[in-house]
N, C-alpha and C positions, 0 to 999 in steps of 0.2 A: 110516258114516264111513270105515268100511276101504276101502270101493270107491269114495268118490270121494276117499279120498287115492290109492288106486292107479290113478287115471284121470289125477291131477293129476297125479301124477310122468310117466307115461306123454306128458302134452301137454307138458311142461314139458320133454320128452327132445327132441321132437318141436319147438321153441322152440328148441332149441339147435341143433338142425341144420340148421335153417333160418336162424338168425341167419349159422352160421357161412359157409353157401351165398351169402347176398347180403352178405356180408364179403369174399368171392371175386370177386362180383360187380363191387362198388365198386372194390377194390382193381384188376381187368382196366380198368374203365371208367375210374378215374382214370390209369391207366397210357396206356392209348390213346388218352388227350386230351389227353396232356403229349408223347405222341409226335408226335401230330399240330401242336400247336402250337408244339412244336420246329422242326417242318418247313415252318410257316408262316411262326414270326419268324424262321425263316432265311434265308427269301425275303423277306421283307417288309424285313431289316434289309441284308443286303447288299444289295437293290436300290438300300435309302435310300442307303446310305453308299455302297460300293463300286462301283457300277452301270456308271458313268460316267468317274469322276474315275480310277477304276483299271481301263480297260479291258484292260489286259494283263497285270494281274495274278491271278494264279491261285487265291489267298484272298483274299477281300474280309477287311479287318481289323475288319467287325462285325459277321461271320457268325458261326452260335450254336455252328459248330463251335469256332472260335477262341476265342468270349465263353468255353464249357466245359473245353479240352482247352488253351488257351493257341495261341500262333502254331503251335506246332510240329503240335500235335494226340497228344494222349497215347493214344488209340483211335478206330480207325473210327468213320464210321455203321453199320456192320454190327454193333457190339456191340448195338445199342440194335434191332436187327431190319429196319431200316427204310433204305433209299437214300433220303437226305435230298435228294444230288446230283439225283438223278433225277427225285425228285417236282419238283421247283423245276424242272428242264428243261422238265419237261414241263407245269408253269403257266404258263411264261412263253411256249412254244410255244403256249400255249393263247389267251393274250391278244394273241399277233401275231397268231394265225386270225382274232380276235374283228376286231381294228384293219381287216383284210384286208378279213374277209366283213359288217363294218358297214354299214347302208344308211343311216346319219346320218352320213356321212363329216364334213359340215360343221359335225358339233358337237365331234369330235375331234382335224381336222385343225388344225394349226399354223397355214394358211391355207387358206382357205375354197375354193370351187368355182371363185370367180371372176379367180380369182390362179394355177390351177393352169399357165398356159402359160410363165410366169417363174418362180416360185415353188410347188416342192413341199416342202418342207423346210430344215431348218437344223442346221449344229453349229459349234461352237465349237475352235477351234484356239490355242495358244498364240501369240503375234506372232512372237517370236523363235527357236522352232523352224519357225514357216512360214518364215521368211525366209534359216534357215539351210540348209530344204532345198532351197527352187528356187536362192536368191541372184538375187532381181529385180534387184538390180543397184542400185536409190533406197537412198541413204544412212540408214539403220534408227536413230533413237535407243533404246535398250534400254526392253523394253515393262513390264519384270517392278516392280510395284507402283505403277504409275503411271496405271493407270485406260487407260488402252489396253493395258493385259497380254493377251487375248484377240482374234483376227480372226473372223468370222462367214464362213464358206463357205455359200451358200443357193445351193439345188438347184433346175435349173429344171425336172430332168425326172425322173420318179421311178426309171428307171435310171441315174443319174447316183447314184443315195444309197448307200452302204457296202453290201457284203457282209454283213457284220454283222448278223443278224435283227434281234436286239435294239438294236444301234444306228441301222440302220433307224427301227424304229419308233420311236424315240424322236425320232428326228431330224424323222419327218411328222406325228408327232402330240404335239399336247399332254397329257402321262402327270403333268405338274403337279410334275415334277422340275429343271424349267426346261430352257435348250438342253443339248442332253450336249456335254460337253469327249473330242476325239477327237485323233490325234497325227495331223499333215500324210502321211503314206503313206496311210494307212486311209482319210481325209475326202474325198482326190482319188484315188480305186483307179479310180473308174467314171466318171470325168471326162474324157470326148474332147478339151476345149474349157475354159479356164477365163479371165473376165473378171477384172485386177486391178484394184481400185481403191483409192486413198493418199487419204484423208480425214485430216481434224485439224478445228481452229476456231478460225483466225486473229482473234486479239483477243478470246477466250473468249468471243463472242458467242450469241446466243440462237439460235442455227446450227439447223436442219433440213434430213433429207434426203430428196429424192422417189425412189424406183425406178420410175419407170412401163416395165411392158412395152410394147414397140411396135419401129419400125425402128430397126436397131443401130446407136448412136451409140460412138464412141470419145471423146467430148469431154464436159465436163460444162460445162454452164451456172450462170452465179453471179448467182442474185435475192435481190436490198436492200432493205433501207427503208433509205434512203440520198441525200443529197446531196454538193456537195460540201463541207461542213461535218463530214458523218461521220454516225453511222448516228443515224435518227428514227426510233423507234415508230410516229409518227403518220401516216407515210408509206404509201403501198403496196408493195408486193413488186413490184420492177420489174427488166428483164435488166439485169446493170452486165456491165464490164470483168472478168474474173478479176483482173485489176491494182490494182483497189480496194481498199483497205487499210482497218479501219475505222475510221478519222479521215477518210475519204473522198477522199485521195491519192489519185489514179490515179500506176500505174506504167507503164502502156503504152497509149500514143496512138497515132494513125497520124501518120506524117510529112507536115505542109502542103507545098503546090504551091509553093515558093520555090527560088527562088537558094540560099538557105541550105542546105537538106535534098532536097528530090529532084531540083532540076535539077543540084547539086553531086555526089549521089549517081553522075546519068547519064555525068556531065562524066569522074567516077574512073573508070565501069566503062569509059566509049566508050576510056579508056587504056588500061586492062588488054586488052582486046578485040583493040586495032587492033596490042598487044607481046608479046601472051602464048606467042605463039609463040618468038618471038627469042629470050624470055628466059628458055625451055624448052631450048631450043639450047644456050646459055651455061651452064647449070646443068648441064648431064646430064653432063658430063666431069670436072666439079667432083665431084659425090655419088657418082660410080663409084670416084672419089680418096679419098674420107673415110669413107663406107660401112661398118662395121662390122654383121655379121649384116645385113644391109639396111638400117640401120635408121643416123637421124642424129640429133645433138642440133641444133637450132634456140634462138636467140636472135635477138630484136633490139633496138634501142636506138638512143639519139641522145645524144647531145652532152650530158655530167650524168649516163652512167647506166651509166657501164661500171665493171670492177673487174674483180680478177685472175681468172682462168679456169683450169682442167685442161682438158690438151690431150687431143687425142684427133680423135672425130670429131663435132667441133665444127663446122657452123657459121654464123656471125653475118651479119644482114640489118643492116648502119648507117641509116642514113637518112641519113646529111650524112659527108661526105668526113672532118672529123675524128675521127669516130668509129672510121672505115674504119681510118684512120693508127694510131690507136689500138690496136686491135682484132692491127691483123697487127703492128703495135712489139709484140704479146704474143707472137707467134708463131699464132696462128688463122688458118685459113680466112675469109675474106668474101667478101660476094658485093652489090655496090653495085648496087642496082637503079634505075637514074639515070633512068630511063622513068616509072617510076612514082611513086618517092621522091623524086626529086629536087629537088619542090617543097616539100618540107617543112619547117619551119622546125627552125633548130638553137635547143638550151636543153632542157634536161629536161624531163620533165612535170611541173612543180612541184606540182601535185593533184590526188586522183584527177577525172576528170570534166570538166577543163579544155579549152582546144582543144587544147594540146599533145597530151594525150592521148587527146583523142578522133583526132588524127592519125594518133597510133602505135598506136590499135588498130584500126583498118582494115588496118597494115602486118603486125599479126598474125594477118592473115588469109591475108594473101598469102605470109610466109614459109614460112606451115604448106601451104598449097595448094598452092605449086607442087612442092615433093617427093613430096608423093600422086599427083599428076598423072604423075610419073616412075616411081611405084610403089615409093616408099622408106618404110618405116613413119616416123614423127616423133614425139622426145622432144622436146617445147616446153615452154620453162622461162625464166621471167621470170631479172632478173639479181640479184636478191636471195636466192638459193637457194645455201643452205648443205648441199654433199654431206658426209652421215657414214658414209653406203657407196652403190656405185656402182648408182646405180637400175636399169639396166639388165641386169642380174640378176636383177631381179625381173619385169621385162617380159619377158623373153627365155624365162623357167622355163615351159618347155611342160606340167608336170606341176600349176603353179598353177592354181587355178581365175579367175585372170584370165586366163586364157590363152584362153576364152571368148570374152572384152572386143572388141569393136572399139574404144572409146574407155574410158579409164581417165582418171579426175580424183581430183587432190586435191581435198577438201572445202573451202568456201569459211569456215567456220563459220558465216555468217549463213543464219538460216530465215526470211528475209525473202520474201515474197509475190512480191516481184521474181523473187528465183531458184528459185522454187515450179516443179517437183517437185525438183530434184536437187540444187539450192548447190553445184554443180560450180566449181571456181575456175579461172577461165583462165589462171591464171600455173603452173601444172604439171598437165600432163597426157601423154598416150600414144596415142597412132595408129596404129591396123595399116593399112595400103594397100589399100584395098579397093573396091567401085563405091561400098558403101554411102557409106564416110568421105569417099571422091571426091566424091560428089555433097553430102555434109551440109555440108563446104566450100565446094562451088562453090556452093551455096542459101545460106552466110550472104555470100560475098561480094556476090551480089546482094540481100541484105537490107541491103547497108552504109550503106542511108539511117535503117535502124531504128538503126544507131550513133551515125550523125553526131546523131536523134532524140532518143534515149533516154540519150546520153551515156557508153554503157556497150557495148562490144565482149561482155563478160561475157553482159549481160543479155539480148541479141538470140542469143546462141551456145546458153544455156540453153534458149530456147522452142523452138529447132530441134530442140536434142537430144530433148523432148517428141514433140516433130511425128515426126521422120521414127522414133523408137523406135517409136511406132504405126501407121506410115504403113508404112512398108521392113523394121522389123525388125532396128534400129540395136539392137548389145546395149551397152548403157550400164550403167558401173560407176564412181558415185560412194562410195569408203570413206567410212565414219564418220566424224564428227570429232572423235571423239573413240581414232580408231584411232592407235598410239605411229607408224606404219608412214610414215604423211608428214603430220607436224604442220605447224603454221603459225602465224600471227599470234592465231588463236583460244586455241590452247595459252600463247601468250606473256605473251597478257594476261588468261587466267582461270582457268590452270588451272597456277599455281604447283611443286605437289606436281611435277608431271610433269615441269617445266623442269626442278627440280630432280636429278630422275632424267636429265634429258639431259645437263645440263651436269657433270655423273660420268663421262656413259662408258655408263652404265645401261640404257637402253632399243635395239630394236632399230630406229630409227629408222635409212631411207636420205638422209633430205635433212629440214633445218630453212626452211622459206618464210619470211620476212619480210616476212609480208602483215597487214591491217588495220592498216598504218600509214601516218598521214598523208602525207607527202614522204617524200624523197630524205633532209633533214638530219638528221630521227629516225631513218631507218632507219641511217644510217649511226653513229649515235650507240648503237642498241641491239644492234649486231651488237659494236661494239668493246666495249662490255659485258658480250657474252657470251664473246668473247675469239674473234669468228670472223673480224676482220676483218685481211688480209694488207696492205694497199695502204698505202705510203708516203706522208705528208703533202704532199708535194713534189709529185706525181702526183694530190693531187682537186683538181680542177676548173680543167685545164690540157692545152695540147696538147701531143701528139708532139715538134714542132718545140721549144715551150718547153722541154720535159721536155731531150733532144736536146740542144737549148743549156748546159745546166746540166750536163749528162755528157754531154759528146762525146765520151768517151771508150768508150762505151760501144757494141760492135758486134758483129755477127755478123745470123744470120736472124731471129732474136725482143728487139729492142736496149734494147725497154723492160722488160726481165723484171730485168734486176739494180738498175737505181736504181728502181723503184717497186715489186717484189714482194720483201715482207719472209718470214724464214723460219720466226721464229717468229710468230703475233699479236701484234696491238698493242690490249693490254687499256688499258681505262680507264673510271671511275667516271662516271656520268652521275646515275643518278636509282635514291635506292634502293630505291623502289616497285615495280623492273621486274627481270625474272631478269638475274644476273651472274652471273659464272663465279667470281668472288671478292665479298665482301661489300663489299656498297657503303656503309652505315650511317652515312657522316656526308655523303653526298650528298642535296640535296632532293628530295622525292618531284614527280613529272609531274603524276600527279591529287589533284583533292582529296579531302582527308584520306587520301590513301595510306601504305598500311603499310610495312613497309617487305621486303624480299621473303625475306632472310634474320633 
């Protein structure tokens, strides 16, 4: 009994030190699996999280350093024995090898073998820092939570894709983290060459888009199911108009073989043609006289459509001799172009689109051409334009990034399919003297059958600028419209808040437009309710002579400037639905159920 209790103690010693040994054991082994797995969902978690969405940030915020030690990090990895950094470097180096040295490319490429000559990959860019870094120049509505908050840059070549290893490959292969979001330096680094393209979905239609690689087209093609009723499912996919609207409006026809439109077209140009020289002659002594920095303001108008002016280097195309009377009774330059105008009828354009104005806007073609022609830059500016600092300061600023511009437009506000890509508004804009601008004018002049067609000077102006941006390498800068810098009719009537910042004093606006409104008697009705209008009662819609008769006493070089330019505005209540300078609230509202604006 003595000796097999002394055996049992003996094993029972020999028990304990063995227990305590794989107590060592475990305690190593569970240590080395906790370091390892450290080092795994470090990589695994900042991949998920931070991979992408923080490529330049230097802690991913769901790395296991952070989840441990906080943002700051209270101790290395070196405490814990292990380069956490490192291991992760070198797994992920591990799975670019893998992506590289794959011989099933087509089960993890983004696209497939058969796509690789357009398409080797993809990433994602924010809209409004792409835009803010090149500045394409198309009018940008802000992308941020509007379901166009991202652009797609896809790569047609595989040295085209980021530096980036890891961006790389994420960008050619599908890693099942979806496209990675990259910032506009990084996306184009390797980019010789980049195609833009402006997509939307006019009439939130059930819109598709094709890429086929093949010969490089700069144009896109637009297939309907479509009549002229507007869009049918039951239809087939057929080439329409880009001008098709989907209510099935066409907005742009070709102009028919008539009297009306192209033999009247031939009739204006065979004028221009057989005078342009003479009346090249007669201007170039005039713009060397008025010229500021090279550069002139342009106006024209007819009979209904003038109002007081800042002089300067103004100056005015009339089209009918009263205008002219007019125009120099203020003290202005003019320049009566009796060749070409002379046929024009007197009377305002009472609407937009009428014949009246489809007259005067072929005349706006020629005022603005023949000073490019001479090599003078051109401020063109309809006569409803309210200056609240001198634009040309802004045009002139060599350090601005419109300084770029060959042509600079105010925004028209409408995103109508008509003015599709730019809503560029032809009633103020900016022209540098160049072959390009030279020839973009001399090509709408001979499109002037597309005016007399389509109704619209605007709308045949805009498809040029399209055309030869692609063609020549016109740099086109339509601002926002919703930019403070040159509001218009769009601000007046939708966008309250901001009026009311103007009519303070508030914003840094150079000029207010009194555009999207119907005639002549509203416009004039909504400016004296903003308190902008100077023109004496006595002076609308009267001539010189009459004026003249009424104060003869009135003389010197500018005779009409004391009886018809007043020195304060002449405010007054119209409608108090619409911005005024003082509250209007016991006037009736214009539209229905309108609020009232104060």
């Amino acid at each position: 009994l003595s000796l097999r209790s002394s055996r049992a103690r003996q094993f029972d010693g020999r028990g304990d030190r063995s227990t305590r040994i794989d107590s060592k054991i475990i305690v190593f082994v569970v240590k080395l699996t906790f370091v390892t797995l450290l080092c795994g969902s470090s990589y695994l978690a900042g991949s998920i999280w931070g991979r992408h969405s923080l490529e330049m940030s230097s802690v991913a915020p769901m790395s296991v350093g952070s989840l441990i030690h906080g943002p700051g990090g209270a101790f290395g990895d070196s405490d814990l024995g292990v380069d956490c950094e490192k291991v992760r470097r070198e797994l992920i180096n591990s799975e670019v090898k893998k992506g590289e040295n794959s011989n099933n490319d087509a089960a993890t490429h983004r696209f497939p073998p058969q796509m690789q000559r357009f398409a080797n990959g993809m990433t994602r860019v924010k809209k409004d820092d792409l835009d803010k870094f090149f500045n394409f120049g198309n009018p940008m509505d802000p992308g941020k939570g509007t379901g166009e908050e991202d652009a797609i840059i896809l790569y047609h070549n595989k040295k085209s894709l980021p530096n980036d290893k890891r961006l790389a490959y994420s960008a050619e292969y599908d890693d099942g983290k979806g496209i990675p979001l990259t910032d506009p330096q990084t996306a184009t680094e390797n980019c010789d060459t980049m195609n833009v393209v402006f997509t939307g979905n006019p009439g939130n239609t059930r819109q598709c888009t094709a890429i086929i690689g093949n010969f490089e087209s700069y144009h896109i093609q637009r297939w309907m199911r479509a009549n002229d009723k507007g869009i049918d499912p039951s239809l087939p996919l057929e080439h329409k108009s880009r001008g098709i609207a989907s209510n099935g409006r066409s907005n742009f026809y070709a102009p028919p073989f008539n009297n009306q439109y192209t033999k009247k077209h031939w009739s204006m140009l065979r004028t221009f043609l057989e005078n342009v020289d003479a009346v090249l002659d007669e201007l170039k002594p005039i713009l060397q006289k008025i010229s500021r920095n090279n550069s002139v303001v342009i106006l024209t108008c007819n009979h209904g459509q003038r109002r007081g002016f800042d002089l300067g280097n103004i100056l005015v195309f009339p089209s009918d001799l009263e205008t002219k009377e007019l125009a120099e009774g203020l003290g202005l330059t003019t320049y009566y172009d009796e060749k070409n105008m002379g046929p024009l009828p007197s009377g305002e354009a009472r609407r937009y689109g009428d014949k009246t104005f489809k007259a005067m806007s072929l005349q706006q073609v020629l005022c603005v051409l023949y000073p490019l022609l001479l090599n003078y830059d051109v401020l063109f500016q309809d006569v409803d334009i309210v200056r609240t600092n001198h634009p040309m300061t802004f045009f002139h600023n060599e350090t601005s990034e419109a300084s770029k511009f060959d042509v600079i437009f105010q925004h028209d506000g409408s995103n109508s399919v008509r003015y599709a890509p730019y809503s560029a508004n032809s009633g103020f804009y900016y022209v540098r003297a160049n072959k390009r601008t030279q020839y973009l004018f001399t090509s709408l002049l001979y499109h002037s059958d597309l005016i007399l067609t389509w109704d619209s000077h605007q709308q045949a102006l805009v498809q040029l600028l399209a055309e030869h941006s692609s063609l020549f390498g016109l740099n086109v800068k339509v601002y926002n419209r919703d930019t403070s810098m040159f509001p218009g009719g769009w601000h007046f009537h939708r966008k309250h808040s901001f009026m009311k910042e103007l009519v303070k004093g508030k914003t840094d606006s150079y000029i207010f437009h009194m555009s999207w409104t119907e005639n002549k008697d509203n416009k004039l009705l909504f400016l004296r309710q903003l308190g902008e209008w100077y023109v004496n009662d006595a002076c609308v819609g009267t001539t010189a002579n009459e004026i003249l008769g009424i104060e003869s006493s009135s003389t010197g070089v500018a005779p009409l400037v004391q009886p018809c330019c007043a020195v304060e505005p002449l405010f007054s209540c119209h409608y108090r639905d619409k911005p005024s300078k003082f509250p209007c609230k016991t006037s009736p509202p214009i539209d229905t159920n309108g609020k009232s604006f104060w």
